[in-house]
C-alpha positions in Angstrom: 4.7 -29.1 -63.7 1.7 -29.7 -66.5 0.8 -27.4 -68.9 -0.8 -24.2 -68.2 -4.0 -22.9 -69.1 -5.5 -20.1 -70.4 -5.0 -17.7 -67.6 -2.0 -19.2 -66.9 -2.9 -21.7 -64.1 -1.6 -25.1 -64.5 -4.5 -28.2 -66.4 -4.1 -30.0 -63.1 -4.2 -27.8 -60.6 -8.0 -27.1 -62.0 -8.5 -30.3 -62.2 -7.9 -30.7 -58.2 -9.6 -28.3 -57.5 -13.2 -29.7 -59.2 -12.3 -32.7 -57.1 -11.8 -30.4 -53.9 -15.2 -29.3 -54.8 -16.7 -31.8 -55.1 -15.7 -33.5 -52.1 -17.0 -31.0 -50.9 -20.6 -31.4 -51.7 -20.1 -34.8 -51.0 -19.0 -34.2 -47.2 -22.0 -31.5 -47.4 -24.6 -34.3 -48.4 -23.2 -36.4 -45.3 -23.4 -34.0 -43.4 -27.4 -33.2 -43.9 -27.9 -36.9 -44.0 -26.2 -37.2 -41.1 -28.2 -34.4 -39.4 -31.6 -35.6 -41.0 -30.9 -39.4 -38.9 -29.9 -37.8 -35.6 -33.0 -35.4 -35.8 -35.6 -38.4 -36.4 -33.9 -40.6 -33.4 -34.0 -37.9 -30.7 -37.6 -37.4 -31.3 -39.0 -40.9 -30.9 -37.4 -41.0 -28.3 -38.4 -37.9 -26.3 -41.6 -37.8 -27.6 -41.7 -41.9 -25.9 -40.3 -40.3 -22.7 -43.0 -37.3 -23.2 -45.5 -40.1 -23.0 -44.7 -42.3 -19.8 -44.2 -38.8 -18.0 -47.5 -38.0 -19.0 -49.0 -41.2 -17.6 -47.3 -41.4 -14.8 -48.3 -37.6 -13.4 -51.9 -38.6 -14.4 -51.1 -41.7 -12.2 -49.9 -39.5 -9.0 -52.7 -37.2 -9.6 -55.2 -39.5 -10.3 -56.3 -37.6 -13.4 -57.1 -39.6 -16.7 -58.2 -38.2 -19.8 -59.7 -38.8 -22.6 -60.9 -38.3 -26.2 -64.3 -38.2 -28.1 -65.0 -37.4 -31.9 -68.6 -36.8 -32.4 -68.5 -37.0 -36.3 -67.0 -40.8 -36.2 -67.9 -41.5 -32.8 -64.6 -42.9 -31.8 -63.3 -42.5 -28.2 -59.7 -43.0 -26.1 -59.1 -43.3 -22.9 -56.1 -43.0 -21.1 -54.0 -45.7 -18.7 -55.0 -43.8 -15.9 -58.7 -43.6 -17.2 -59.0 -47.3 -17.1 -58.1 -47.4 -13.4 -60.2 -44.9 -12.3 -62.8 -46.6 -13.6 -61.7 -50.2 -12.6 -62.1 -51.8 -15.6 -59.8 -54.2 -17.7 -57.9 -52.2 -21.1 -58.2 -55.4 -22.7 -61.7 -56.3 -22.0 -63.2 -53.2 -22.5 -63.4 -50.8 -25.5 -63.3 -47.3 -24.9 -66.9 -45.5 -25.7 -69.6 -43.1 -24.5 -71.9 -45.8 -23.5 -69.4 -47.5 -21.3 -68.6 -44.1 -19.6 -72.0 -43.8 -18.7 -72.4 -47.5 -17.9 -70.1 -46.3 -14.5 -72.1 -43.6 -13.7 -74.2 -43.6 -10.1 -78.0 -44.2 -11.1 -78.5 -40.8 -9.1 -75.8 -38.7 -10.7 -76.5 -40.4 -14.6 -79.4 -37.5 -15.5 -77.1 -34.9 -14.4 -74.0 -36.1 -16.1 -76.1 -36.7 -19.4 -78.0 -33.2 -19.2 -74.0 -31.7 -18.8 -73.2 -33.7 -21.8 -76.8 -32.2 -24.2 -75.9 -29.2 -22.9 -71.7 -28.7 -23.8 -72.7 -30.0 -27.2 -76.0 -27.1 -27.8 -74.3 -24.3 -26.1 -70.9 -25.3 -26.3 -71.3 -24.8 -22.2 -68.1 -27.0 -19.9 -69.8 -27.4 -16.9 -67.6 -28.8 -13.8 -69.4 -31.8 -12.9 -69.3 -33.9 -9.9 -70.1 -37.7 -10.6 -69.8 -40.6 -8.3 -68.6 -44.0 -10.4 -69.1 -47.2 -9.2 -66.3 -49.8 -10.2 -67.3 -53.3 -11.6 -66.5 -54.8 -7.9 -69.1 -52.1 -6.3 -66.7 -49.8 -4.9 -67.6 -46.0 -5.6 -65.3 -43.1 -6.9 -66.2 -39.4 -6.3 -64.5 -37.7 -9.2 -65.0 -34.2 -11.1 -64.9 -34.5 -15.0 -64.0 -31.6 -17.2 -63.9 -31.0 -21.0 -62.6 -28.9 -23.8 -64.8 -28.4 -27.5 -62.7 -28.5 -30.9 -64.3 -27.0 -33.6 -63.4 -27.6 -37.5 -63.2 -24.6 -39.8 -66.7 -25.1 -40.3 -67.7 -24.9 -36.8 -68.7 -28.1 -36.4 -67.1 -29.7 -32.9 -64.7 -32.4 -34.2 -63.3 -33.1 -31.1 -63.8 -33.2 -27.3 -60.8 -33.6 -25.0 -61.7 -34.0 -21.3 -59.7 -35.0 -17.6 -61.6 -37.0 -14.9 -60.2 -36.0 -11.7 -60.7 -38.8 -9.1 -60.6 -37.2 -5.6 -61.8 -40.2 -3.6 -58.2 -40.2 -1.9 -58.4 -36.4 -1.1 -61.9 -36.1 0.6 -61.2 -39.7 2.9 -58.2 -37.7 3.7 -60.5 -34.5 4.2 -63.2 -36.3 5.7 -60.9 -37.6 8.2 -59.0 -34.0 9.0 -62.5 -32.6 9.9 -63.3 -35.7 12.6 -60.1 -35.0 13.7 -60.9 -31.2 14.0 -63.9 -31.9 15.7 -62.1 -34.1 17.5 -59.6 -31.3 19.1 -62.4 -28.9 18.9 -64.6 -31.6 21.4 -61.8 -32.1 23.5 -61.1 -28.0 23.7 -64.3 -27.4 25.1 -64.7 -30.5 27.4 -61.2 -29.1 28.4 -62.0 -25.6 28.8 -59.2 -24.9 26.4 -58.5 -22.9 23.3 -55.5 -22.2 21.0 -54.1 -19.4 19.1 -51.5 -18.5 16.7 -50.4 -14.6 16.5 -47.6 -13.8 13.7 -45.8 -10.3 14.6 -44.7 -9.4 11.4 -48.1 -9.4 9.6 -50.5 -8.9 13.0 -52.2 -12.2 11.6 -54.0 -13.5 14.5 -56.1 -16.9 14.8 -58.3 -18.7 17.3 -60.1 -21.8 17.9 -63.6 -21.8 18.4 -62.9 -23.3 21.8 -61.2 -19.5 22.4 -64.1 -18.3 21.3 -66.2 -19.9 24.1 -64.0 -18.7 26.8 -64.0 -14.9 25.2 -67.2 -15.1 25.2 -67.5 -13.9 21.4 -69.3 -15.1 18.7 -67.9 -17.7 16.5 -67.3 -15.6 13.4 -65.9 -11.8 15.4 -63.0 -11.3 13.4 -59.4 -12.0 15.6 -57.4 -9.4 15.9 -54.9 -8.1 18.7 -57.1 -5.1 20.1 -59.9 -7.5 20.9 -57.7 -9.5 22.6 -56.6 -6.3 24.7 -59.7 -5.1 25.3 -60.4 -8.3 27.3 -58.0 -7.7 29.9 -58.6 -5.8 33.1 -56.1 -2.4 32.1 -53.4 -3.5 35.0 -52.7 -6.5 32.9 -52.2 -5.1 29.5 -48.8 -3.6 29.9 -47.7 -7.3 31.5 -48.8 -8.8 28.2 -48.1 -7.1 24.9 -48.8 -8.0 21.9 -47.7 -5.6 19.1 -44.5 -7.0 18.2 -42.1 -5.0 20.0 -39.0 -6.7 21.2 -39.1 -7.8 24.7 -42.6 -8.3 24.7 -43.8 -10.7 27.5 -45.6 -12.8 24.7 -42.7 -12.8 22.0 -40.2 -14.3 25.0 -43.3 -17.2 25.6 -43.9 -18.2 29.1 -47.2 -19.3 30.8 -48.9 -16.4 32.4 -52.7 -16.2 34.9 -55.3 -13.1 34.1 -58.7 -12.8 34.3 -60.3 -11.2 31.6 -63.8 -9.4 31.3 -66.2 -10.7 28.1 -68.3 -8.3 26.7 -71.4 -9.0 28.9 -69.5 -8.1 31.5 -68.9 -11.7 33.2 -64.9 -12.1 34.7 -63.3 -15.3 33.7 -59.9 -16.3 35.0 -57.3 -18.0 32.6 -54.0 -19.4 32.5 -52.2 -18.4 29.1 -49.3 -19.9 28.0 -46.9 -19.7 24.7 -44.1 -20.3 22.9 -41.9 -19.0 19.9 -41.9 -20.9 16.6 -39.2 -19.5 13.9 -40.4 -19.2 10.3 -38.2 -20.3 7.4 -38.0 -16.9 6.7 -36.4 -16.6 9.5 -38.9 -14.4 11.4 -41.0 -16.0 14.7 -44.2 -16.3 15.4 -46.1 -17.1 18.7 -48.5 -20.0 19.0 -50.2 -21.0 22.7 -53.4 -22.1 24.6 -55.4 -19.9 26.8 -56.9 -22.4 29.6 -60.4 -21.5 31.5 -59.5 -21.7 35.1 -62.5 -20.0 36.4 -63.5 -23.0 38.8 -60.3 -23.9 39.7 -59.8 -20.3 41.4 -62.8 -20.3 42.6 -62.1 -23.6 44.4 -58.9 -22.4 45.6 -60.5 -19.4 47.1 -63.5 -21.3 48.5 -60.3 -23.6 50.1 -58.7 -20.7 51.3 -61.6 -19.4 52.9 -62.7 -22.9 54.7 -59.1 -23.0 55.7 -59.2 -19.4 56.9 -62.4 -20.0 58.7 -61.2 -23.3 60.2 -58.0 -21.1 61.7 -60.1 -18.7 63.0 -62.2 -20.9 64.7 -59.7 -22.5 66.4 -58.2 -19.2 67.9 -61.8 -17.8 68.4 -62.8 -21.0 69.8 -60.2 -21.2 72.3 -60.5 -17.5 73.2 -64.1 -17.7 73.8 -63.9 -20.6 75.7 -61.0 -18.9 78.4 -63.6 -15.6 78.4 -66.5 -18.0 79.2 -65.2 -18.8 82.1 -64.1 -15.2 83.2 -67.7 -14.5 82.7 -68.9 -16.9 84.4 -67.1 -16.2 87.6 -68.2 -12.7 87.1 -71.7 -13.7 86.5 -72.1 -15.9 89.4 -69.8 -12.9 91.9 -72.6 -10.6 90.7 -75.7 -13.1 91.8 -74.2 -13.4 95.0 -73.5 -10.0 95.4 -76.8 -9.1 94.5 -77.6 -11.4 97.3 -75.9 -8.9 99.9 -76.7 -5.7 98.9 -79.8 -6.3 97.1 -80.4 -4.9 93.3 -78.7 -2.2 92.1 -78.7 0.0 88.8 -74.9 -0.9 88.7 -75.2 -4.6 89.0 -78.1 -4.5 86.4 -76.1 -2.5 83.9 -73.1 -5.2 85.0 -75.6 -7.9 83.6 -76.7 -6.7 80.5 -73.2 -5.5 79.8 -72.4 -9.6 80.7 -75.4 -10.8 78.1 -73.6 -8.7 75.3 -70.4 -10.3 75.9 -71.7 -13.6 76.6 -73.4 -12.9 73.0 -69.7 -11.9 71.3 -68.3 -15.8 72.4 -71.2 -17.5 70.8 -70.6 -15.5 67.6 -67.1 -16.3 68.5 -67.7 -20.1 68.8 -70.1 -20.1 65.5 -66.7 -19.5 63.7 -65.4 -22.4 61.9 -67.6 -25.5 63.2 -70.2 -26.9 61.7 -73.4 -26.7 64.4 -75.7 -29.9 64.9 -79.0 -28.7 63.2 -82.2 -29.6 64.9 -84.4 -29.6 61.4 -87.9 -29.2 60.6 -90.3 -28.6 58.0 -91.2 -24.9 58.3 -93.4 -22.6 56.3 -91.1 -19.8 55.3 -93.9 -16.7 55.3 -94.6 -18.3 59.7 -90.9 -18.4 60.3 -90.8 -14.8 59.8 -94.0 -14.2 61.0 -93.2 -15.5 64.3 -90.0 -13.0 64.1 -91.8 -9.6 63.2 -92.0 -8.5 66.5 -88.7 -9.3 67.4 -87.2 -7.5 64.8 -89.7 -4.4 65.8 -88.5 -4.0 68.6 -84.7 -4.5 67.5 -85.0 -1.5 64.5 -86.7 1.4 66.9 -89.6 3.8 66.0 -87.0 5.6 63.5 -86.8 3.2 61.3 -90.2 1.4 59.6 -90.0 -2.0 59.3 -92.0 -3.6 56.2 -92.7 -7.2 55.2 -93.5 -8.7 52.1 -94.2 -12.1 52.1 -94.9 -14.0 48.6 -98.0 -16.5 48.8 -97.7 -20.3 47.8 -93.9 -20.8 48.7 -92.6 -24.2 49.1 -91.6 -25.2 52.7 -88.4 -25.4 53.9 -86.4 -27.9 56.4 -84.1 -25.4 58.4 -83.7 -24.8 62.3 -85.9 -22.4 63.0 -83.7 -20.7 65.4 -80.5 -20.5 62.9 -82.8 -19.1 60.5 -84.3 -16.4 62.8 -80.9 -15.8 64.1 -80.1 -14.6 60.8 -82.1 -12.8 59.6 -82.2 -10.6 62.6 -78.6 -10.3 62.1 -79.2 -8.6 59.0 -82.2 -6.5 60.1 -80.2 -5.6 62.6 -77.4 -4.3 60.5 -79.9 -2.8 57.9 -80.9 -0.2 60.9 -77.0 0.2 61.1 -76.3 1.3 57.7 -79.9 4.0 58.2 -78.4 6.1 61.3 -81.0 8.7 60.3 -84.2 6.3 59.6 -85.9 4.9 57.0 -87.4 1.7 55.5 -86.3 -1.9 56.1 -88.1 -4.3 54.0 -88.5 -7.9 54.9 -89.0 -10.2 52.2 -89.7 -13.8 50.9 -90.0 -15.5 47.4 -89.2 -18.1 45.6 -86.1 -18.9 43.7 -83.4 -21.1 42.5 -80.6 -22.3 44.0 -78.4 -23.7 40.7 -81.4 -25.6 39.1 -83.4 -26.7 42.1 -86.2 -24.9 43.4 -85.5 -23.0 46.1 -86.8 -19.9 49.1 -85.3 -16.1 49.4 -85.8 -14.5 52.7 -84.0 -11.0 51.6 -83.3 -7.5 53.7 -83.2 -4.6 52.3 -81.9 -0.7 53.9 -81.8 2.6 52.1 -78.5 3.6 53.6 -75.3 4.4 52.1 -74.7 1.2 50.1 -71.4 -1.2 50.4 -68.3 0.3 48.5 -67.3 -1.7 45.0 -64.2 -2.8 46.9 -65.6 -4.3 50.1 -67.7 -6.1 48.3 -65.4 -9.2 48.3 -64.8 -9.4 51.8 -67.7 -8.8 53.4 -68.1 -12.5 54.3 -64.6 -12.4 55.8 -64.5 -12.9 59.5 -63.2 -9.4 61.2 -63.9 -7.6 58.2 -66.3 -4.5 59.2 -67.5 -1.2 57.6 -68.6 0.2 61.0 -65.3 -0.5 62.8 -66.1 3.2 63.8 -69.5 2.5 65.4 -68.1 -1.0 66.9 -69.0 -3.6 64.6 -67.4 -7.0 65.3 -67.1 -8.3 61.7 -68.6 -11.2 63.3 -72.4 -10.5 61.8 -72.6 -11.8 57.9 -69.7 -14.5 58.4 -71.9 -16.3 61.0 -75.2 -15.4 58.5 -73.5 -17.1 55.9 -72.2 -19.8 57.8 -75.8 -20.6 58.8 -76.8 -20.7 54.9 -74.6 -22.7 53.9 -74.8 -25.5 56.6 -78.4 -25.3 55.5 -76.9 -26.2 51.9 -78.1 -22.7 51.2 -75.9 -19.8 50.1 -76.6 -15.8 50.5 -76.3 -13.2 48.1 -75.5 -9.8 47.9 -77.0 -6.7 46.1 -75.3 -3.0 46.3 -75.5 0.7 44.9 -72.9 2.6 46.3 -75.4 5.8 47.7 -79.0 3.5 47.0 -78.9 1.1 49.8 -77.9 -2.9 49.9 -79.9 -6.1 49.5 -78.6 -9.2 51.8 -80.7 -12.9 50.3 -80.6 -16.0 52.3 -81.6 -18.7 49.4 -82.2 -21.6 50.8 -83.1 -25.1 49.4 -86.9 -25.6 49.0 -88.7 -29.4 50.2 -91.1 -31.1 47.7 -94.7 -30.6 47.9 -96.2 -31.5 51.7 -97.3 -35.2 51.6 -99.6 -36.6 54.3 -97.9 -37.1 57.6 -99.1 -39.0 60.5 -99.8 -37.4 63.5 -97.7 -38.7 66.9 -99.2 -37.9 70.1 -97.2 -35.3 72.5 -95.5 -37.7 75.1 -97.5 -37.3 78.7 -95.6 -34.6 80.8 -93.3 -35.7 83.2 -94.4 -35.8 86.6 -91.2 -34.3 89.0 -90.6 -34.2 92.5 -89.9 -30.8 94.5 -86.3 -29.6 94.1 -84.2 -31.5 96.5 -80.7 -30.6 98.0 -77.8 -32.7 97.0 -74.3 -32.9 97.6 -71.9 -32.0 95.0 -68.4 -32.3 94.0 -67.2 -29.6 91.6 -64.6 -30.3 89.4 -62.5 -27.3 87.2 -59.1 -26.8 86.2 -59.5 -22.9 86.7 -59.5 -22.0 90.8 -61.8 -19.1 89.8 -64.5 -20.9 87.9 -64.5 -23.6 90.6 -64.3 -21.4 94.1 -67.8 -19.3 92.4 -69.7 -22.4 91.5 -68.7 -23.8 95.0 -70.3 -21.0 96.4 -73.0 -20.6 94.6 -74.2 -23.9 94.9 -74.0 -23.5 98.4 -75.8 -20.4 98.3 -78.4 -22.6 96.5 -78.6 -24.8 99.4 -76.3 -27.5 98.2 -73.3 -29.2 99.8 -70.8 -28.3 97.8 -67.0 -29.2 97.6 -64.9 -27.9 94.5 -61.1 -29.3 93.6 -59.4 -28.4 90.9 -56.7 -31.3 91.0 -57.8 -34.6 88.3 -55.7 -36.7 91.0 -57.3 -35.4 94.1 -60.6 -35.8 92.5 -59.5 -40.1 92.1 -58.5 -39.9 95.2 -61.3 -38.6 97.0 -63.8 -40.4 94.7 -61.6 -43.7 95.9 -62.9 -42.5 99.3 -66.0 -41.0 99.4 -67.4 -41.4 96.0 -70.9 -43.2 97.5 -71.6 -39.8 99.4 -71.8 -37.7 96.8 -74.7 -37.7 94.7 -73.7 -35.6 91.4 -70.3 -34.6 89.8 -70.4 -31.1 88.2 -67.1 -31.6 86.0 -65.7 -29.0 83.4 -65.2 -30.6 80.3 -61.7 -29.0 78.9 -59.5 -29.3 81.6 -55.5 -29.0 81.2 -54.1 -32.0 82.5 -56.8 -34.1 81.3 -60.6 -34.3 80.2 -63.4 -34.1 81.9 -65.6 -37.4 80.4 -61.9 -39.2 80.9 -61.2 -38.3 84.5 -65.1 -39.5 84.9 -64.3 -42.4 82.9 -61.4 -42.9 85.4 -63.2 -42.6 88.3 -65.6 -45.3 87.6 -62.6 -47.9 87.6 -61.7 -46.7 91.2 -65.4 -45.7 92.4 -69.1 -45.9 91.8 -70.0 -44.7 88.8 -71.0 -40.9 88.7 -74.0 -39.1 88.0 -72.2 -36.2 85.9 -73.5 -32.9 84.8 -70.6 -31.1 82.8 -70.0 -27.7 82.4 -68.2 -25.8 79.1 -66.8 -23.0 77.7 -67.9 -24.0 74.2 -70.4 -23.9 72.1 -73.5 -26.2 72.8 -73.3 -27.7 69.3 -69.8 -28.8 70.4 -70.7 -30.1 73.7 -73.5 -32.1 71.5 -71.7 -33.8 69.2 -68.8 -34.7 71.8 -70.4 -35.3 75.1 -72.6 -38.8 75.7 -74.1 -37.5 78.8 -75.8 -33.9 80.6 -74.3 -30.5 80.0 -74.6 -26.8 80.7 -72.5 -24.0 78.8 -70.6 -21.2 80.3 -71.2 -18.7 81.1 -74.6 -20.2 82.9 -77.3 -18.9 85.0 -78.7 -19.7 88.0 -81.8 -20.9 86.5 -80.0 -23.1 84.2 -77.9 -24.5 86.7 -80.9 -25.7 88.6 -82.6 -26.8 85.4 -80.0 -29.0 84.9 -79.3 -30.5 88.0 -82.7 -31.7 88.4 -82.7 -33.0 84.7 -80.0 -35.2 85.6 -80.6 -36.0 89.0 -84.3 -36.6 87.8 -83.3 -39.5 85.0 -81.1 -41.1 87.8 -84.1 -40.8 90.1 -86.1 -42.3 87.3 -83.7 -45.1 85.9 -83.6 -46.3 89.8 -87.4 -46.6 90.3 -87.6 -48.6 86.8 -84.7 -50.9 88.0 
């Protein structure tokens, strides 16, 4: 051990212990030398790292910025800078003069004023400038700026950001064509779309919904608008208010009409789905679809095919009663014949004429009648009716007419048209049991965007109930089932307008009477016509007696023409079997001199059995007889015809017509 020391510790223990120390300052001196490099290192480094992150989010958001000192006049520009601008680093030095250089001619008075002004006022206007690059191109950007001042308050230093948006409004440019694009093909398409969140009530619509809504473009969208578009039975089938199990929240497609605000009904097709949030919540999104025309072309389908079946059964039935009338028409002539005239047998006839009146309403059903058309002036179509219609209405009721000077004329058959109206003058006295005024009308009008000629009636009775209004076209349909209307009357009228290319229209108040308008197309303005001569009347002979074979399916039809053509003075022979008629035609077919032939027979028809026996005969001089409508027997039969159930007058008219053209056609040959 050494030598101790004055407080008894040992020389060289001290002595170790200085060293300890200073080792330890040494190690201490490391240390903050060791901590002064690893501080300066790190930095350089992240302040390098600081910098290429900096230009590269001024790259992705096409910012650059830049500096300016006023006082030495020196200016930066940043990477992204340059490339906005489209110029070269190395060819170009960074000043105020070469900013400006870029400016649009148009924009540079602006942009300068901006720059006067920030430095006076210390103002940082936003400023949009277009820059056009050395190879032309142009650059919509928005520049910005920040003032430094020195203690002084002198600016020492402006920092500013050019933000090029070129990029974003071609991008934005090109979201509204393709807005305007949907929004086109919405409304060409009758469509609109819609997005309704449950959780918030946030509702939007397209401008095409809008349209169909019938609201204006900036109404604010909410639910309860929505609601208050639907008729109230079809709000509790579509709810909206975010309950579970609403109809809407499952999606689904779904038909309504709904009522705009003026009042006008449009019929749509709805249909959604359910889209989940990432909150996890659902929202509905969907399209409403304007089906207006589309129902109203199913109906109008419905109604032709309605009207088509009709007139097949009415058609059919009125041709079987045609011939039950005419064998009781042609019983009663010959009976009058024995016992002379009688009350009964006249009130036998007109009770005949009335029901011989219900088949050709009957047969006006569903077919489309052969117009005869001609150029009438409407005010001496119903002139030429007045006293008609007089005569129809009583002394009770007062019948008025009001006709409109200067109408355009109209090409219509004159007898369709009159027809018609009388129909509805007639029921106008219906609905006025107690009197009153029936007003006869005509003016002009449109019929879509053509020019076109009312003839309207109008009662003070009762008015038509709200919910007969629809059907009142129907055929069968009838308010005055009580009094024994046919529901025969308007389908007929409108049948007539419309095969006229007309349409009729109808105005009711429940309690204030009902207006009935026949529009019908008007002709241009009268050009000059040349006048034909009236061909010479034809001279005929005196009636002459013929014999006649008579030709019907129907024993009944056939035994009472038999007869009363022999009553007429004829030689008459009636069959009513197609082979018997061959044969005997075979036979005897140069003795007779006219075949009166029914034209719907069972077995076969009447122009083919003629047809047939010209192979085995002569041909016949044919005069055919039917139960349908004449229109029918015009458009199907190439020869002479008279309709069930005839008269005797017609039946003689007839035969001479034909045997008169044969008489003719034999002298000429």
């Amino acid at each position: 051990m050494g030598e101790k020391s004055e407080g008894g510790v040992p020389d060289d223990y001290d002595e170790l212990r200085r060293e300890v120390e200073a080792l330890r300052v040494r190690v201490a001196d490391l240390q903050r030398a060791a901590a002064r490099h690893q501080t300066v290192a790190p930095e350089a480094t992240i302040l390098a790292a600081q910098e290429e992150l900096l230009r590269e989010a001024e790259r992705i958001a096409h910012v650059g910025t830049w500096t300016w000192e006023p006082p030495t006049g020196v200016v930066t520009w940043s990477d992204e800078m340059y490339r906005i601008l489209g110029v070269d680093p190395d060819e170009v030095t960074p000043s105020v003069e070469a900013f400006y250089a870029r400016v649009h001619p148009e924009d540079l008075p602006r942009a300068q004023e901006n720059k006067d002004t920030s430095l006076r006022d210390g103002v940082l206007p936003l400023t949009d400038l277009r820059l056009i690059r050395p190879d032309g191109t142009v650059r919509h950007t928005t520049t910005s700026s920040i003032l430094l001042f020195d203690d002084d308050g002198v600016v020492r230093r402006i920092v500013g950001g050019v933000l090029d948006r070129t990029d974003a409004l071609a991008a934005e440019a090109k979201l509204r064509r393709t807005l305007h694009q949907l929004e086109e093909a919405q409304r060409f398409a009758k469509l609109g779309s819609w997005r309704f969140d449950p959780t918030t009530g946030e509702v939007e619509w397209s401008a095409g919904l809008r349209r169909i809504f019938g609201i204006a473009a900036d109404a604010p969208a909410d639910v309860e608008t929505f609601r208050g578009l639907m008729l109230p039975e079809y709000r509790d089938r579509w709810l909206l208010d975010g309950q579970e199990g609403d109809t809407a929240l499952q999606g689904g497609e779904l038909e309504m009409p709904l009522q705009r605000p003026d009042g006008e009904i449009r019929h749509v097709r709805i249909e959604s789905f359910v889209v989940p949030r990432a909150d996890g919540g659902h929202e509905l999104r969907g399209t409403i679809l304007d089906i207006t025309d589309d129902v109203k072309l199913r109906q109008e389908l419905a109604r032709s095919q309605k009207m088509e079946a009709v007139g097949r059964l009415a058609g059919g039935i009125a041709h079987d009663f045609n011939n039950l009338l005419q064998v009781i028409g042609t019983s009663m002539h010959l009976l009058e014949k024995k016992v002379g005239a009688r009350q009964e047998l006249e009130d036998s006839r007109r009770a005949l004429d009335s029901a011989s009146g219900l088949t050709r309403r009957l047969l006006a059903l569903g077919r489309k009648a052969r117009l005869k058309l001609v150029r009438v002036e409407p005010n001496e179509l119903l002139e030429g009716t007045v006293d008609l219609m007089r005569r129809l209405v009583g002394d009770e009721i007062d019948l008025e007419l009001e006709l409109a000077p200067d109408l355009p004329d109209i090409s219509v058959d004159p007898v369709e048209i009159e027809r018609a109206v009388v129909n509805l003058v007639v029921n106008a006295r219906d609905a006025m049991p107690g009197g009153g005024v029936v007003t006869v009308r005509t003016e002009a009008a449109t019929l879509g965007d053509s020019p076109a000629v009312a003839l309207s009636v109008t009662d003070q009775g009762g008015g038509i109930a709200e919910e007969d209004l629809p059907r009142l076209f129907e055929p069968f349909f009838t308010t005055r089932g009580e009094v024994g209307g046919t529901g025969l009357g308007l389908a007929t009228v409108l049948g007539t307008a419309e095969q006229h290319g007309g349409t009729v229209r109808v105005q009711s108040d429940e309690g204030r009477g009902s207006t009935f308008v026949i529009v019908l197309p008007a002709l241009p303005a009268r050009v000059a016509e040349r006048r034909e001569e009236a061909p010479a009347p034809v001279t005929t002979s005196a009636p002459r007696r013929y014999r006649v074979l008579v030709v019907d399916d129907d024993p009944a039809v056939a035994t009472v023409t038999e007869m009363l053509l022999t009553h007429l003075g004829h030689d008459a022979q009636m069959t009513t079997d197609p082979e018997e008629v061959l044969e005997r035609w075979q036979n005897f077919g140069k003795t007779y001199d006219l075949v009166l032939c029914d034209v719907a027979m069972g077995s076969v028809r009447g122009p083919e059995l003629v047809a047939r026996m010209a192979e085995v005969g002569p041909p016949p001089r044919v005069l055919y007889m039917t139960g349908y409508s004449r229109e029918a027997a015009e458009a199907k039969l190439d020869g002479a015809f008279v309709t069930k159930p005839f008269t005797v007058p017609a039946l003689e008219a007839a035969l001479e017509s034909v045997m008169g053209s044969s008489a003719a056609e034999r002298s000429s040959a």
